[in-house]
N, C-alpha and C positions, 0 to 999 in steps of 0.2 A: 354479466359480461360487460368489458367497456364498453362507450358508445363508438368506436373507434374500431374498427377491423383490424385485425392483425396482416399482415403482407403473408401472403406465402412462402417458404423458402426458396430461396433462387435454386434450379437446377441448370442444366445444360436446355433443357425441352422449354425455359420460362425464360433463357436470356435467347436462344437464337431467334427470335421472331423480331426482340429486341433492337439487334445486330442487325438481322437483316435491312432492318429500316433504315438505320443508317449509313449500311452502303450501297445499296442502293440509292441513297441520295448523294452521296458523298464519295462513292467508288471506292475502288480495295486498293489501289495503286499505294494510296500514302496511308495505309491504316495502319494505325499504334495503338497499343494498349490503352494506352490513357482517352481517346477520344472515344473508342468504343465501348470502354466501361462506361463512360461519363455517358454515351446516348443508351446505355442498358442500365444507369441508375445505381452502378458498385464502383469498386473498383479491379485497377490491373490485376491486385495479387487474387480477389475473386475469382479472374476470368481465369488464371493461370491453374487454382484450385480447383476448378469447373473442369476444365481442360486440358491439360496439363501444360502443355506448351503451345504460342503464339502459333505455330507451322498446326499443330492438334485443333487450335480454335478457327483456324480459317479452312483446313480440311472439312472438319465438320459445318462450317457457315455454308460453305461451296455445295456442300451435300443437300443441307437444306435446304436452301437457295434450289439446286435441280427440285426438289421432293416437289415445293410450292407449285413452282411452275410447270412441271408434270403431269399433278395432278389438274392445275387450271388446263392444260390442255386437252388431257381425259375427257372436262365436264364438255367442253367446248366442241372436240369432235361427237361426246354422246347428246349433243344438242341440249343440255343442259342449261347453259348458260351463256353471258354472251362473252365474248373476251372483256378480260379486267380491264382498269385502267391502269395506270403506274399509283394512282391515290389510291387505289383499293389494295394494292398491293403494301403499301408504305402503311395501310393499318386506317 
């Protein structure tokens, strides 16, 4: 085997964590294909492959986005954990 790891294949479940990162930092107001491939490491026609359409990749981001912060809140009312910061969240 090389010395070298292969990447995984990108799915939808290996870029939204991706995406999330960056708008989160950067907000959804002015987000384009292009800036959000580039902080998930592909590009546009990727994302469009992935998801079908741009209205389809932010659907799905928005879902995920609730899923994260759901579940940190789950841990947080079962005294689990303590609330995240915005760095723990951004990865």
């Amino acid at each position: 085997m090389s010395p070298r790891s292969k990447k995984p294949p990108m799915s939808k479940d290996s870029l939204l964590p991706l995406l999330m990162g960056h708008v989160l930092t950067h907000g959804l107001g002015q987000a384009s294909l292009r800036p959000l491939a580039k902080a998930a490491g592909t590009s546009d026609r990727m994302l469009i492959y992935h998801f079908g359409t741009k209205e389809q990749l932010v659907t799905d981001l928005l879902s995920h986005i609730a899923q994260v912060y759901a579940a940190m809140l789950e841990a947080v009312i079962a005294g689990q954990e303590r609330p995240a910061t915005r760095a723990a969240l951004l990865g």
